[in-house]
C-alpha positions as CSV (number, residue, x, y, z in Angstrom):
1,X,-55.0,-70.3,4.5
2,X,-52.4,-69.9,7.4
3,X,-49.7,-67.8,6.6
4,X,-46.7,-70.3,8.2
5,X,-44.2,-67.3,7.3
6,X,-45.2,-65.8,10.7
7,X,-44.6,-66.0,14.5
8,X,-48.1,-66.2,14.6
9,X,-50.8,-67.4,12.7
10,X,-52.1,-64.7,10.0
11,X,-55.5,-65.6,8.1
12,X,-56.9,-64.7,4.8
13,X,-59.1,-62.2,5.8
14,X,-62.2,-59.9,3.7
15,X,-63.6,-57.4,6.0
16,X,-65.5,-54.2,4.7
17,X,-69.1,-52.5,4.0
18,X,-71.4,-52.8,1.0
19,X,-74.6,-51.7,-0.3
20,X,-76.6,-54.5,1.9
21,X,-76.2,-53.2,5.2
22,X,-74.7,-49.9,4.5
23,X,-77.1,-46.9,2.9
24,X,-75.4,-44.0,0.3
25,X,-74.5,-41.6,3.4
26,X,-71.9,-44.5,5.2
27,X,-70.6,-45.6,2.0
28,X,-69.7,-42.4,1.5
29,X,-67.9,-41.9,4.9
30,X,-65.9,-45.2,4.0
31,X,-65.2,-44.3,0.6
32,X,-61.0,-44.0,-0.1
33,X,-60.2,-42.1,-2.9
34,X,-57.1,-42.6,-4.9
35,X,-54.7,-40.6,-2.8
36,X,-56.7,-42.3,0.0
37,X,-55.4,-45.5,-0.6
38,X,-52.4,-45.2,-2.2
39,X,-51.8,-43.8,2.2
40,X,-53.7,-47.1,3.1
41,X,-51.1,-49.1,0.9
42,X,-48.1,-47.1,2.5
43,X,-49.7,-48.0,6.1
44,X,-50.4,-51.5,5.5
45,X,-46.7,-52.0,4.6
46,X,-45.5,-49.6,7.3
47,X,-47.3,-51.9,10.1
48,X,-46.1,-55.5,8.8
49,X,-49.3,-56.4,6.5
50,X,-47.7,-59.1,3.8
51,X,-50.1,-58.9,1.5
52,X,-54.0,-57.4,0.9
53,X,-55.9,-55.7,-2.2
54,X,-59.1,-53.3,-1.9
55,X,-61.7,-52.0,-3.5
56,X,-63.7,-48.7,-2.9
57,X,-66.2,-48.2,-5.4
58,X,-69.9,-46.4,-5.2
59,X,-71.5,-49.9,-3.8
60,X,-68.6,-51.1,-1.2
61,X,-65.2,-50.6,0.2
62,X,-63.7,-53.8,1.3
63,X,-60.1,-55.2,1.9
64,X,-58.8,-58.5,1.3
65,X,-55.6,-59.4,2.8
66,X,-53.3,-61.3,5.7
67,X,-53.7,-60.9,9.5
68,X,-52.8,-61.7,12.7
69,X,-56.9,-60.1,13.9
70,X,-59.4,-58.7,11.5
71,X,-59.1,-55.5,13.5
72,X,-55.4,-54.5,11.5
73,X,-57.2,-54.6,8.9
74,X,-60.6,-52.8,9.7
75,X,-58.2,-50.1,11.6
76,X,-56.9,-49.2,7.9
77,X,-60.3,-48.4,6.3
78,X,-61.2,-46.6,9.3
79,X,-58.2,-44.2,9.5
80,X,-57.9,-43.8,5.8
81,X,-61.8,-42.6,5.3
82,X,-64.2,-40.5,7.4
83,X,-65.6,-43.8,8.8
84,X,-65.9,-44.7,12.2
85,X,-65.0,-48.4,14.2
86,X,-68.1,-47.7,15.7
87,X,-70.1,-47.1,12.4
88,X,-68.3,-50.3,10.9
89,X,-69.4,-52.3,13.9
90,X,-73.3,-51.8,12.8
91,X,-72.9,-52.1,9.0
92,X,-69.7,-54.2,8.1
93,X,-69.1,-57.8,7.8
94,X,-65.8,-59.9,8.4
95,X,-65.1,-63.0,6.9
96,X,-62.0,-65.8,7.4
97,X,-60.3,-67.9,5.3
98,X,-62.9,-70.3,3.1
99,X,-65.6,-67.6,3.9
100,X,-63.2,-65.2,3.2
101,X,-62.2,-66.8,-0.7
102,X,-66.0,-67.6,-1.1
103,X,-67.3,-63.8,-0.4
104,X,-63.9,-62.4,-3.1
105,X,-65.6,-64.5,-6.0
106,X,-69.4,-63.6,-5.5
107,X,-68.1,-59.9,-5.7
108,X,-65.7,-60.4,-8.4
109,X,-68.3,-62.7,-10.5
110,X,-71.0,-60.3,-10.1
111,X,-73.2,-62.2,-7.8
112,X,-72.8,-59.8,-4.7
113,X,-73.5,-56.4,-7.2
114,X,-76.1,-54.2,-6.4
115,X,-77.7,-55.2,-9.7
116,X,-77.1,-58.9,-10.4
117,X,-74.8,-59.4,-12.9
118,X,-72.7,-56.2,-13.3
119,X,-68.9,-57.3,-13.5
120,X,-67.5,-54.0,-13.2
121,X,-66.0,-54.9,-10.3
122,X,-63.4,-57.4,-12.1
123,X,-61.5,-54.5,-13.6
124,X,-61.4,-52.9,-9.8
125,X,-60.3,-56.1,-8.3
126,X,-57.4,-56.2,-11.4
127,X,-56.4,-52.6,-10.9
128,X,-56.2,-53.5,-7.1
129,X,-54.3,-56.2,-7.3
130,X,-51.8,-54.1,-9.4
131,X,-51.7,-51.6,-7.3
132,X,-51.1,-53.7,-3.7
133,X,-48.0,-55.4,-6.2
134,X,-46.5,-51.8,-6.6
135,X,-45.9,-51.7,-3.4
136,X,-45.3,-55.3,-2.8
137,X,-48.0,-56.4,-1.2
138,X,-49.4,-59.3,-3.2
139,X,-48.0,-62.8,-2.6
140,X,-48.5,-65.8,-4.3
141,X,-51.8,-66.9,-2.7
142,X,-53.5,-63.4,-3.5
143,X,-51.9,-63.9,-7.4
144,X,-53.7,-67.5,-7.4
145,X,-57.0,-66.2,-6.2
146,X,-57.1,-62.9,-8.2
147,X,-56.4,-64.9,-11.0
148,X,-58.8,-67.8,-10.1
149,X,-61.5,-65.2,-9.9
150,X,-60.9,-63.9,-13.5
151,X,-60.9,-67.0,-14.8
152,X,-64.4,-67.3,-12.9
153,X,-65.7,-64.1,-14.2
154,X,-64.9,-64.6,-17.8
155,X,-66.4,-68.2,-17.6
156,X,-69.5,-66.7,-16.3
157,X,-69.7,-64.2,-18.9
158,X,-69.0,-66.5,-21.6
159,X,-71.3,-69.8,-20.6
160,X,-74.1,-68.1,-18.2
161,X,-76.4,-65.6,-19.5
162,X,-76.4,-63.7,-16.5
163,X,-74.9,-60.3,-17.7
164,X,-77.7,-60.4,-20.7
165,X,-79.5,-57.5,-21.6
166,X,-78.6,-54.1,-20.5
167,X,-79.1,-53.3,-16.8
168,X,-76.8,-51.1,-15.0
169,X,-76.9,-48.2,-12.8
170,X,-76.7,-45.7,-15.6
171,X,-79.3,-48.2,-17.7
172,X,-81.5,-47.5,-14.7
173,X,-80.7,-43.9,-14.6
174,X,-81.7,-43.4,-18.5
175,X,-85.0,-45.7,-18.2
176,X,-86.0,-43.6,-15.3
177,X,-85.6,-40.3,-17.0
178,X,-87.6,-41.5,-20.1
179,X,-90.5,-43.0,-18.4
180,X,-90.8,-39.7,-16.4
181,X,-89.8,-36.9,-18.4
182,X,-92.3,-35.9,-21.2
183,X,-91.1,-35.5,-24.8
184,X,-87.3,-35.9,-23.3
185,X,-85.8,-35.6,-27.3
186,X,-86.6,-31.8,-26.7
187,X,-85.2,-31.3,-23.0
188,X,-82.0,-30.1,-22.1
189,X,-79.8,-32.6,-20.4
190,X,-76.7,-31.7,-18.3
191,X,-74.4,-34.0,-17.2
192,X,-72.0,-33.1,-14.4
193,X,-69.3,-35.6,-14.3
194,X,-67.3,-37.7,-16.8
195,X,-66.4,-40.9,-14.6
196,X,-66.8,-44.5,-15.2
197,X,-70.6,-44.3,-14.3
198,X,-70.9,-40.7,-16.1
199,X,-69.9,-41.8,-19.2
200,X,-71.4,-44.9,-19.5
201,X,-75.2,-42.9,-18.6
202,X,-73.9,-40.5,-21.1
203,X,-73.8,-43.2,-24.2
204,X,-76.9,-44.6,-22.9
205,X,-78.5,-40.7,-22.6
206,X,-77.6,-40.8,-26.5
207,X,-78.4,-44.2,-27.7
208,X,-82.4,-44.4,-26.3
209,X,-83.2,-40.7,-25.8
210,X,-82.2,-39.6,-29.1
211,X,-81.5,-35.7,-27.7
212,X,-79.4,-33.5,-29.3
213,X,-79.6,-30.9,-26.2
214,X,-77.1,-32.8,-23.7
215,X,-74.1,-30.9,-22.0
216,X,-71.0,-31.9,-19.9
217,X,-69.4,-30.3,-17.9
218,X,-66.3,-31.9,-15.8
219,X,-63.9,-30.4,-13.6
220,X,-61.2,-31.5,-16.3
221,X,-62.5,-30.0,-19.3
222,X,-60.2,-32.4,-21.7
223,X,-62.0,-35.2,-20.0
224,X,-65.7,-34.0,-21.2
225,X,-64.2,-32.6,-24.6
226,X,-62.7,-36.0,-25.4
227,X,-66.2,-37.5,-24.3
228,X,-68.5,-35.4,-26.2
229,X,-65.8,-35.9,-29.4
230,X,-67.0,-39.2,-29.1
231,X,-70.5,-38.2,-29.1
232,X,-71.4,-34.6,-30.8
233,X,-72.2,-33.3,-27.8
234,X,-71.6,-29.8,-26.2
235,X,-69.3,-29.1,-23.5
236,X,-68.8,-25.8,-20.9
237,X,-66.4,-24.7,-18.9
238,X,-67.0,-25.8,-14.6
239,X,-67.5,-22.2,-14.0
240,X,-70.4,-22.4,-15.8
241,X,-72.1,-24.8,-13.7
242,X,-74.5,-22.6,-12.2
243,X,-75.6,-21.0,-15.9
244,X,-75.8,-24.8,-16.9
245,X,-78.1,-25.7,-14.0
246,X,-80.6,-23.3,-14.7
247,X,-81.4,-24.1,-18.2
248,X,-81.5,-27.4,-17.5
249,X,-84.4,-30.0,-17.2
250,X,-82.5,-32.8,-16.2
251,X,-79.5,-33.0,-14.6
252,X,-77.6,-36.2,-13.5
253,X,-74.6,-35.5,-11.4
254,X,-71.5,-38.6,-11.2
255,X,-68.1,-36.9,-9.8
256,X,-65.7,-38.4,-7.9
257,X,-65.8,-35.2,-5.2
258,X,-65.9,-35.8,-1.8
259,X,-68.7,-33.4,-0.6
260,X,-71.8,-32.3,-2.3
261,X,-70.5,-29.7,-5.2
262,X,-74.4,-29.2,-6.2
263,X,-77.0,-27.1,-3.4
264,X,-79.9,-25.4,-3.6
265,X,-78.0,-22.1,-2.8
266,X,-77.1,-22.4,-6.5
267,X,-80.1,-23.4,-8.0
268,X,-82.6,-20.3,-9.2
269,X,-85.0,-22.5,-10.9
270,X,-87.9,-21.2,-13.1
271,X,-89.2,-24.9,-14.1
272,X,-89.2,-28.2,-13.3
273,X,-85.9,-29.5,-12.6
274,X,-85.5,-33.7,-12.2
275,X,-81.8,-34.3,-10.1
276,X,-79.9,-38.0,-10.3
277,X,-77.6,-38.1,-8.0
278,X,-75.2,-41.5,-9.0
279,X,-72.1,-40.1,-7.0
280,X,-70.5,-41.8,-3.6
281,X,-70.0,-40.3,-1.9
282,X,-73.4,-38.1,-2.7
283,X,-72.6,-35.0,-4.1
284,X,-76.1,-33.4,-4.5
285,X,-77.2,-31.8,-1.0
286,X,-80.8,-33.1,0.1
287,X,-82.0,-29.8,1.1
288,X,-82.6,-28.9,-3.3
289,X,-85.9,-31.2,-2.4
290,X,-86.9,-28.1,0.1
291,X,-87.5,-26.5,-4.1
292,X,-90.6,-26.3,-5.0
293,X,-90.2,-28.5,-8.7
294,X,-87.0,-30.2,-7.9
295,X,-86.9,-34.4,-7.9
296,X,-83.9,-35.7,-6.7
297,X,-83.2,-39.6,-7.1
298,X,-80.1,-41.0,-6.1
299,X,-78.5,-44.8,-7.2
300,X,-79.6,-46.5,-4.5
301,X,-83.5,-46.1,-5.6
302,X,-82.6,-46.9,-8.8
303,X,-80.7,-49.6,-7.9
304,X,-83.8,-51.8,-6.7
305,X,-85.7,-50.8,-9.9
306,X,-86.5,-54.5,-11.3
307,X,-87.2,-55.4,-15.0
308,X,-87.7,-58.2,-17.1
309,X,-84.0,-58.2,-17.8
310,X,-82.9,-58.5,-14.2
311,X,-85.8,-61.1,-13.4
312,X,-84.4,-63.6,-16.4
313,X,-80.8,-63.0,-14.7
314,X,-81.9,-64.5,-11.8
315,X,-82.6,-67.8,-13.9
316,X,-79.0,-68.0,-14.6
317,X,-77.6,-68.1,-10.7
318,X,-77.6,-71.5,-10.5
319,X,-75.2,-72.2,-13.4
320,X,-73.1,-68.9,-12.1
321,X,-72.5,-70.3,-8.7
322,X,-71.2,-74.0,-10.5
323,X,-69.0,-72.5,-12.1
324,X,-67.5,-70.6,-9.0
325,X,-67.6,-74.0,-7.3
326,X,-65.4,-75.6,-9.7
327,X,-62.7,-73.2,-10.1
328,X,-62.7,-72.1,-6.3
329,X,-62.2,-76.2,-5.8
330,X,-59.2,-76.5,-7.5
331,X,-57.7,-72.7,-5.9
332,X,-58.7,-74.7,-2.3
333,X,-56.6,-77.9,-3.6
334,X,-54.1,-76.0,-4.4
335,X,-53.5,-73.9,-1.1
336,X,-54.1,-77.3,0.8
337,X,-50.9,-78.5,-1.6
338,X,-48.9,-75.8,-0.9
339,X,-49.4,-76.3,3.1
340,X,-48.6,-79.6,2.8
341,X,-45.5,-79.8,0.0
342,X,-42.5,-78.7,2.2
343,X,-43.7,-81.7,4.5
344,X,-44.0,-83.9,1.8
345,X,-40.5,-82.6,0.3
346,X,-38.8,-83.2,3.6
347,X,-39.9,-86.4,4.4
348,X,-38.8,-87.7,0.9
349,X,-35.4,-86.1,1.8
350,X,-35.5,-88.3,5.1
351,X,-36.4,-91.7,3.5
352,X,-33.8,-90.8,1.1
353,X,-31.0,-90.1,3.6
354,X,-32.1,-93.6,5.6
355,X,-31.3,-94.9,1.8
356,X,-28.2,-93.9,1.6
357,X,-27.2,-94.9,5.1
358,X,-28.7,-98.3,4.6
359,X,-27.5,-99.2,1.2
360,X,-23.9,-97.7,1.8
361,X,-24.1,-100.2,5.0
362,X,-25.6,-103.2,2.9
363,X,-23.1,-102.7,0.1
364,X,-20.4,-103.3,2.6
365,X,-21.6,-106.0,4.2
366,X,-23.3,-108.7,1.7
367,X,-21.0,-109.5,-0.9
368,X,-21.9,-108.9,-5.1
369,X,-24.4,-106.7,-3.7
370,X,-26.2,-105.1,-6.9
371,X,-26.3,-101.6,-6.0
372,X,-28.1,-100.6,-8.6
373,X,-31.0,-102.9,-8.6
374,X,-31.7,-101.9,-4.3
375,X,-31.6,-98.4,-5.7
376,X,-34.3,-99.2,-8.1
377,X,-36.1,-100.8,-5.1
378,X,-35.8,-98.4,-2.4
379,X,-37.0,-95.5,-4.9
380,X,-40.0,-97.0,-5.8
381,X,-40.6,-97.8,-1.8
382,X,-39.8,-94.0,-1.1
383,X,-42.0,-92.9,-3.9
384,X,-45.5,-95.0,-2.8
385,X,-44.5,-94.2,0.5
386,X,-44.8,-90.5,0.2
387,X,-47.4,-90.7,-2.1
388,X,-49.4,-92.8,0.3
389,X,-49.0,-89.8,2.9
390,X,-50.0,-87.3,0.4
391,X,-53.2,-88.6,-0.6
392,X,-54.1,-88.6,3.1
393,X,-53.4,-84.8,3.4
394,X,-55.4,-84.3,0.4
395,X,-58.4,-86.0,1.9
396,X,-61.4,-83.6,2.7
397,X,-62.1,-85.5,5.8
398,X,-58.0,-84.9,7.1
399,X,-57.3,-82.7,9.8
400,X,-53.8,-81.2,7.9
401,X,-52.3,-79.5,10.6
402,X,-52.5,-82.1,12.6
403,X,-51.3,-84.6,10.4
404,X,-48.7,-82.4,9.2
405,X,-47.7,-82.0,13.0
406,X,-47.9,-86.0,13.1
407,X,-45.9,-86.8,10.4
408,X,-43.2,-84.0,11.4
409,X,-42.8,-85.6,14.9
410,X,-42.5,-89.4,13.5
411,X,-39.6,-88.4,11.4
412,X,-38.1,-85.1,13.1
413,X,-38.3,-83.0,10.1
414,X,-39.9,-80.5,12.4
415,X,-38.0,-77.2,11.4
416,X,-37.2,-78.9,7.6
417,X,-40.7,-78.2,6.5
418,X,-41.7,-74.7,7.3
């Protein structure tokens, strides 16, 4: 996992926050939006950084990349979001090289989401990875591992059970609201928010409450408008959002804004009003609960809502975490290949030089010397020899660098290899 191409060693690196140690409020102070890292993109290339991807989504923000110290990299969530070093000290986690690899496929598999088995994720690692390429920041080794955890994800997905049954954030969200509103067919519904997580509580809203009363309303009106299309559903304009809120009897609010956009300044409630707030950063102030008959729930308690669904999930982790075993095994081979090749390559080119020399000084010396039959020979020996040297490096139980340093000093191929 060294990066040779350096003066000094860099290390694969994943360093960020998530849902484990970090609670709504910080994730939300770490959150990048999109402008937010396309500037972290430009910075990382500014200050040398030769490759990394991240992610930001409502559970974590993490980066994956090359560096000299962990730090380069922290430094770049830090001055790119509202977060603090300090605040990232207490919640966030760094992890190097095999740790590193290991922590990128639990996330992208689904194994590290805050509800076990949602692969969401995998389309924000892709998009990530196309992104850091835009602005050519993904080498080969991130290429192989993105890939490699793909490959993982859709094995998963295809041979484990473990994404069975429906149980998301917005599945939660939708259970919730039926086993606590009465007679919810009849109740108006307002969704605030047409995003991933928006939408997807939206078709769920539809499919299991059957309610005909369900509004959006979306900052981008053609974004709620091509939704509710989809779905027969009614749509106002966002200066309306204070009408809407009123009338409404359950409101769930998902946008992408950076501070609350919902208060209790603009609530003038005349009935019970239930609030689910599934927005990171959180975009429903807490001081609506100071309301006599307002609820507010945010993701995170819905998040540790257990069901049958998420229990038989569990059942399938052990087959999940095989699979991520196999493929990262052969992405680990690989790397330990590409360390060792240019060695490899340069010592052939040395026995192969001392071939040349030798049968060009044979061939003048021993008469009807068969040229062609010593070059038969000495090929073969070259070949077994350099196989012989790259089975060691393969070993588990070899210590490659130094072996690589070894075999550089026997045969002064020193420079010729890196």
């Amino acid at each position: 996992m060294e990066n040779n191409k350096q003066s000094k060693p860099h290390y694969f690196y994943a360093v960020g926050l998530s849902y484990k140690k970090a609670d709504a409020e910080i994730r939300g102070k770490f959150s990048l939006d999109a402008s937010a890292k396309t500037r972290l993109l430009e910075q990382a290339k500014n200050e040398g950084i030769e490759s990394l991807i991240l992610t930001s989504t409502c559970n974590r923000t993490e980066i994956y990349g090359f560096a000299e110290h962990p730090f380069q990299l922290i430094k770049l969530i830090c001055e790119n979001s509202q977060g603090s070093v300090e605040a990232f000290q207490k919640v966030g986690f760094v992890y190097k090289n095999q740790e590193a690899i290991g922590h990128m496929f639990r996330v992208g598999t689904g194994l590290d989401s805050q509800i076990l088995g949602d692969f969401e994720i995998i389309s924000q690692i892709k998009t990530s990875f196309i992104q850091s390429k835009a602005f050519g920041l993904a080498n080969t080794f991130m290429e192989r591992l993105v890939n490699a955890v793909i490959q993982a994800s859709k094995k998963i997905k295809t041979d484990t059970e473990i994404s069975s049954g429906a149980t998301s954030v917005s599945f939660a969200s939708v259970q919730y609201i039926i086993k606590n509103v009465e007679d919810i067919g009849n109740k108006n519904i307002l969704l605030f928010g047409t995003g991933k997580i928006g939408r997807n509580t939206c078709e769920n809203l539809v499919k299991h409450t059957k309610n005909e009363h369900i509004t959006l309303i979306n900052r981008t009106k053609d974004k709620a408008e091509k939704l509710a299309g989809k779905l027969n559903l009614i749509v106002k304009d966002y200066s309306e959002l204070h009408l809407e809120l009123q009338k409404a009897d359950v409101v769930v609010v998902a946008t992408g804004a950076q501070n609350p956009t919902v208060d209790k300044a603009i609530l003038n409630l005349k009935k019970p009003l239930l609030i689910l707030d599934l927005s990171i950063p959180k975009n429903v102030n807490e001081d609506v609960e100071e309301l006599e008959g307002v609820t507010l729930i945010h993701m995170d308690y819905l998040s540790q809502l257990t069901d049958e669904t998420l229990e038989n999930r569990k059942t399938h982790i052990p087959a999940a975490e095989a699979i991520i075993e196999e493929i990262k095994e052969e992405f680990i081979t690989w790397t330990k290949g590409r360390k060792f090749a240019p060695t490899i390559n340069a010592l052939k080119e040395k026995l192969n030089a001392i071939k040349i020399s030798e049968l060009d000084f044979q061939s003048k010396k021993i008469a009807d010397f068969n040229e062609e039959q010593a070059e038969i020979i000495s090929n073969r020996i070259i070949q077994k020899i350099t196989t012989q040297f790259a089975n060691h490096l393969k070993d588990d139980n070899t210590m490659v660098d130094e072996s690589i340093e070894w075999i550089e000093k026997v045969f002064k191929i020193g420079t010729a290899a890196k």
